[in-house]
N, C-alpha and C positions, 0 to 999 in steps of 0.2 A: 607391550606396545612399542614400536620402534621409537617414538618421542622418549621414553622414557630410558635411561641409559642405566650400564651397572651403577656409574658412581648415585645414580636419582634412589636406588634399591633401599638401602637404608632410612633413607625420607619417607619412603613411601612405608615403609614396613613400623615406622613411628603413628606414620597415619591411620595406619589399620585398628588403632588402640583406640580411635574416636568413634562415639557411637553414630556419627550421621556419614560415615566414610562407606557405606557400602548403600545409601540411600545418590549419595555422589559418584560414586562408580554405576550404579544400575541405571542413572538417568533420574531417578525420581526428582533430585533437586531442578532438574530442567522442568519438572513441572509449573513450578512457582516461578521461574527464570524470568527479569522482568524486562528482557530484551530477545526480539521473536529473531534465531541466529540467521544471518543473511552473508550470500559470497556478493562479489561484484569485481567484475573483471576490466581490466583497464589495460588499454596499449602503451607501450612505449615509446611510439614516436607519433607524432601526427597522423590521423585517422587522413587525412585529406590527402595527403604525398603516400599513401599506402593505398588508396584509391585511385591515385593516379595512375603509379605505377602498373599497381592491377590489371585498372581498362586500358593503361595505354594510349593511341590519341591514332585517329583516323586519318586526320588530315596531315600530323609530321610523320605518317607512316611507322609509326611505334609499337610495335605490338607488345599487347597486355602481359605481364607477368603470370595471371592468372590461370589454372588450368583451363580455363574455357572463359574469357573477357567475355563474352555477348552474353552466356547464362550469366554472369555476377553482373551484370548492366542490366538482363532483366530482372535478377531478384529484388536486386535492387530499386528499379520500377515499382514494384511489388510490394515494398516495404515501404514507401513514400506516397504509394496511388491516393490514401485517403486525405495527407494534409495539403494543407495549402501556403503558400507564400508571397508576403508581399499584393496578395488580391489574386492570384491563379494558386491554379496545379501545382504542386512540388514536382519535381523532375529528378533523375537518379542524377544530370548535370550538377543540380545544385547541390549537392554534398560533398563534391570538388573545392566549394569554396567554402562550407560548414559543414561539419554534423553537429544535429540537434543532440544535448546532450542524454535523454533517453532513450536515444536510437543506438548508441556506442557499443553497446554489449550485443544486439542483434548483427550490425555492420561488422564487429573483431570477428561473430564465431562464421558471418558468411565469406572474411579474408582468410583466415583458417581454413576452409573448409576449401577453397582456392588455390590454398597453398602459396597465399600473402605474405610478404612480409611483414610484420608487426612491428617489429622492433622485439625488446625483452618483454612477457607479460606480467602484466602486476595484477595482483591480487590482493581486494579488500573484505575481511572475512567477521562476523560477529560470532562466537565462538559459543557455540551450549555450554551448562556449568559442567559436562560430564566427559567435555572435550580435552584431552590430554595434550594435545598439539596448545591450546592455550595454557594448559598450568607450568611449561615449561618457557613458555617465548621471551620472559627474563632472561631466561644462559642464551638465546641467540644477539642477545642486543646490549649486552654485558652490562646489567644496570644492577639496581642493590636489591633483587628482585625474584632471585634464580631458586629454580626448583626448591623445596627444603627452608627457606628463608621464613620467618615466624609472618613477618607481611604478607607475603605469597601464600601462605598459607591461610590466612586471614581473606585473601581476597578469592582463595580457591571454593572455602565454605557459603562465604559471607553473601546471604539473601539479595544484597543490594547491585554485586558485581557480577561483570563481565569480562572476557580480553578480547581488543579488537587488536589483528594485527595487518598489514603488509608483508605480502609476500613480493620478490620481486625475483623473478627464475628459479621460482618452487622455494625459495631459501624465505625464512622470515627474517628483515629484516629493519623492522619499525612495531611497534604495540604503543597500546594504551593499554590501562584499566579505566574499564566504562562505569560510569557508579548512576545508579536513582538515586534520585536528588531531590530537593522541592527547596521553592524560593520562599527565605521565612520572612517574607513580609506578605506575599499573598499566598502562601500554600500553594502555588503552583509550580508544578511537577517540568522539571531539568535534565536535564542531561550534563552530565562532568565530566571529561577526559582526563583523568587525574595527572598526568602530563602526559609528552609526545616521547617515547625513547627513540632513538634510530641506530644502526649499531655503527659503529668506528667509521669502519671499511666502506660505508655506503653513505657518509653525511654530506657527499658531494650531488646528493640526487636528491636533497630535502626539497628543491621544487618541484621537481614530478611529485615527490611525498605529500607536500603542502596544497597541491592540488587532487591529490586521493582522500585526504582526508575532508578538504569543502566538497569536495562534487559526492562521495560516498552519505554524509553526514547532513548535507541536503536534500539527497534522496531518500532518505531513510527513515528521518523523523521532522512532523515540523515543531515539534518541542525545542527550546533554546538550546544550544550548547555551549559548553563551557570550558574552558581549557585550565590546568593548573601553574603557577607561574613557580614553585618552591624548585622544581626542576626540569627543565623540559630542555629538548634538541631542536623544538622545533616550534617559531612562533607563527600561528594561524595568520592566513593574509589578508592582509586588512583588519587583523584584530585591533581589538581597541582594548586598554585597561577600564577594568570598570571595581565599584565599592564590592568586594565578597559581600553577600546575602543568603548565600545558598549552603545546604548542608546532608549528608547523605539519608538516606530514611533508614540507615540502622549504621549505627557506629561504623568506625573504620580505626585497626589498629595505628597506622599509620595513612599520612594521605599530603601531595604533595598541591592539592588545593585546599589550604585553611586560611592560608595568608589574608591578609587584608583587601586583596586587591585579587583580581581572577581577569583572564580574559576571552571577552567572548569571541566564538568564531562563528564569521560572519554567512550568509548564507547564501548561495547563487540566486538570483533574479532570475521568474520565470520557468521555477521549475515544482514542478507538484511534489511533495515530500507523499512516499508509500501509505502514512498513514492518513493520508487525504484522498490519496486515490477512491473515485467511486466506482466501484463494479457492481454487476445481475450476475445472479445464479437461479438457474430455474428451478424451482419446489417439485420437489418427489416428495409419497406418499412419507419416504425413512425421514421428512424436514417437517412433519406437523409439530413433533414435541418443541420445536428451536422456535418455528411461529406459536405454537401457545404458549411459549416462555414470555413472545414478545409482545403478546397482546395482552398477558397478564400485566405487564409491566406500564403496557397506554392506555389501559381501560381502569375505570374503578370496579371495585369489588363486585358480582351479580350484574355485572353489564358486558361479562367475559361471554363467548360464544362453545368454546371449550375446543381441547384436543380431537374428541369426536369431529365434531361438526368439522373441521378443516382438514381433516384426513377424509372426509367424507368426498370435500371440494377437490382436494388432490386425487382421489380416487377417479372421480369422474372425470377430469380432465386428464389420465390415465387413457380410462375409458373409449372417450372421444377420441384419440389420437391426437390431441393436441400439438402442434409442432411447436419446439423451443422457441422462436423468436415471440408466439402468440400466446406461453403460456404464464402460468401463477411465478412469481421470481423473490427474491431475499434482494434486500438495498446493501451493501455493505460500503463503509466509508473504513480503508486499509483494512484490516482481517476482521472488524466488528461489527456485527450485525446491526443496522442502522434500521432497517424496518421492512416489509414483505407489501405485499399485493396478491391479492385471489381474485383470481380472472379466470371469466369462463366462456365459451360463445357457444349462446341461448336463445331460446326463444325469445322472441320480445315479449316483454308485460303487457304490451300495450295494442301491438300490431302483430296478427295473427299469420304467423309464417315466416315472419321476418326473423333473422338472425342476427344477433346485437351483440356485443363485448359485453358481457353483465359482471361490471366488478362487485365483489363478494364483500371485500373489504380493505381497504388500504392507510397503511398504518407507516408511520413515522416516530420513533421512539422520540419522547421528552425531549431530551440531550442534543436532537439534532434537530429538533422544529425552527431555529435561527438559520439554519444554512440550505444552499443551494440543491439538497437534497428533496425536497419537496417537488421544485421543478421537473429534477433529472427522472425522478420515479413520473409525474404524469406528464413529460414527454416521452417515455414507453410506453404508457398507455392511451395516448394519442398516435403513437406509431403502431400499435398493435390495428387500431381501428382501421386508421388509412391502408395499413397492408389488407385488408380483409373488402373496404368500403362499407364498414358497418357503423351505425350508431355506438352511442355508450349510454348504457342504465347502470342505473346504483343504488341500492338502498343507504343513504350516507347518515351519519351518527350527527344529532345535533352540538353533541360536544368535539368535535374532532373534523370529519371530513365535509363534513356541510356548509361551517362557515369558511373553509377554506374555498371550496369549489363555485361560493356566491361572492367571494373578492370582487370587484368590480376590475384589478387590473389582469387577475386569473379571466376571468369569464374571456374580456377582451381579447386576454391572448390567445384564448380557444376558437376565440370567431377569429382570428388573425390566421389560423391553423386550416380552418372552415366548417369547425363545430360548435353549435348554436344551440342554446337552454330553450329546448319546448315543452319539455313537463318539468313542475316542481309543487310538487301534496306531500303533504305532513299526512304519515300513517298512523292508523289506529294504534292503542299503545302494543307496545313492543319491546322484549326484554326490558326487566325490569323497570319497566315505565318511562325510557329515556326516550324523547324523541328521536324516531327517523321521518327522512323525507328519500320519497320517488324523486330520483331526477334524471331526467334527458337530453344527452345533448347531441342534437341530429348532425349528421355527418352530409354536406352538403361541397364535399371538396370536387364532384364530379357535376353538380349543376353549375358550378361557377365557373369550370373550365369549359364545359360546353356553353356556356356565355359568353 
């Protein structure tokens, strides 16, 4: 591997003697890997005076830097059309005087792509355990840390660790080690930068640095983070000292967070961290065993519907031709499956001919019954309807979806929507003796506008 040099040869040839060295070269240890690796690309000078320059300016007669100004002003359009600012429209103007900080990495590769000037690009990277480019990024930053070193080597094995580094013009020069962590007073789970290294030659850019690592590290997780004080190049902005509480979840030969005292780095305002992010995935028939995982997991024992039956639902909405916006989806809140929906459009129960949204079932894992996930799942199935103008039926479980969807400020916001509870009977029994109930709520958003 070009990371690894002759003089690294001997190190590595010591390594070979350990028995879990070839489950680290193959990747196997990324399996357990307790940080999911991620890049993130960052400009060197101001996104906003690289935009300028780009479009250039109509009125002082300027022309764009760009290979084609009008296309990068429309893609730009194009990338902004759905949010809003201020009470209107976003506009490609308005990122002349901001870019939103999610939008950076979209706006760098469309100046790129223009043939913009950037400035230098920096690059913020989470590294796999099986990555080579991290077991060396010690010797780029001249710390006591370098290929071969018994700590390095400790944190190259060791279940807990990571290397995040900075690149800044392909060259690395900044790392941490990332360590899990949990806080021993309430057992909740940390994030620790065991320090900041930065190498020699480049400690004059620790604020571009010090802002790669809050904006990367915001974005990333919203677990706390933590920075080590035994030795660091680089203190976090706006950090504060706080009491050490925190400790790795598996030993550390050495570690330059033990001190007394640790700091935390603070975290931008306003910006959603990856593993909050909520995304849909629409169900295929290959995603039944992942929903009977998860239903096993919200239902008790004999009140499960099984693998069958739900590949039976995927199948037929197959079938149907279902189009993706209207059909069965996965909740995910950052990479974990947060809970599903089976949806199908059916005949009505009730009215003969009619075609209705008949959700099958809709399920929200334990874990996530406190947060804003509830909502986000049946405002897609309030969007499914309205796309269609059909009602919505349900068989809903009296443990689970039932008394959710008779909430009194749920109901309201359904009539706020324009959908109205006209059937609700408790069925004969059914599965395992658990009540359900028939419910209907008529879709009336096309009588009220014709009013």
């Amino acid at each position: 591997h070009p990371f690894l040099q002759l003089h690294h040869l001997s190190a590595l040839e010591s390594m070979r003697k350990r028995a879990d060295f070839h489950d680290l070269l193959e990747g196997k240890l990324d399996e357990q890997q307790p940080f999911q690796p991620h890049r993130r690309l960052f400009a060197g000078r101001p996104l906003t005076d690289a935009l300028r320059e780009g479009l250039g300016s109509y009125k002082q007669k300027i022309r764009g830097t760009a290979v084609d100004p009008k296309g990068l002003f429309h893609a730009l359009n194009q990338l902004v059309k759905e949010r809003e600012i201020e009470g209107r429209r976003m506009q490609a103007t308005d990122l002349l005087t901001s870019v939103p900080i999610d939008l950076e990495e979209d706006i760098i590769k469309l100046l790129q792509d223009q043939k913009v000037d950037i400035g230098p690009t920096v690059e913020a990277q989470i590294h796999a355990k099986s990555d080579p480019e991290g077991w060396v990024c010690g010797n780029y930053t001249d710390c006591c840390m370098p290929f071969g070193a018994s700590n390095n080597n400790d944190y190259m094995f060791n279940r807990s660790t990571q290397y995040f580094t900075i690149k800044y013009n392909d060259r690395i020069v900044a790392q941490s080690v990332v360590v899990d962590s949990r806080d021993r007073e309430n057992n909740e789970d940390v994030v620790i930068l065991d320090n900041i290294e930065v190498a020699s030659n480049y400690k004059s850019l620790t604020p571009l640095f010090a802002n790669v690592y809050q904006t990367f590290w915001t974005e990333y997780t919203s677990r706390p983070v933590k920075v080590g004080t035994g030795y660091s190049d680089l203190i976090p902005p706006g950090g504060r000292l706080e009491r050490n509480h925190y400790e790795p979840k598996t030993p550390l030969r050495y570690s330059d967070a033990r001190g007394s005292q640790i700091y935390d780095l603070p975290k931008l305002r306003g910006v959603e961290a990856m593993d909050r992010v909520t995304t849909f995935a629409n169900l295929t028939e290959r995603d039944a065993e992942l929903v009977a995982k998860m239903e096993t997991e919200a239902y008790p024992e004999g009140m499960t519907q099984g693998k069958a039956h739900i590949a039976e639902v995927l199948q037929k909405q197959r079938e149907l031709e279902v189009p993706g916006a209207a059909s069965s989806f996965v909740i995910r809140q950052g990479q974990e499956p947060a809970g599903y929906l089976l949806v199908l459009p059916e005949e009505s129960e009730v009215n003969s001919g009619e075609r209705v949204a008949h959700v099958y079932d809709m399920v929200v894992l334990p874990k996530f019954r406190g947060s804003s996930l509830v909502r986000k799942m049946m405002e897609r199935v309030l969007d499914v309807a309205s796309a269609y103008g059909v009602a919505i039926e349900a068989e809903a479980r009296a443990s689970t979806s039932y008394p959710l969807l008779m909430n009194e400020r749920i109901r309201k916001w359904f009539e706020s929507k324009g959908f109205y509870l006209t059937a609700n009977e408790k069925l004969p029994e059914y599965l395992g003796g658990e009540d359900f109930y028939f419910i209907r709520f008529e879709n009336r958003q096309n009588a009220e506008m014709t009013a």
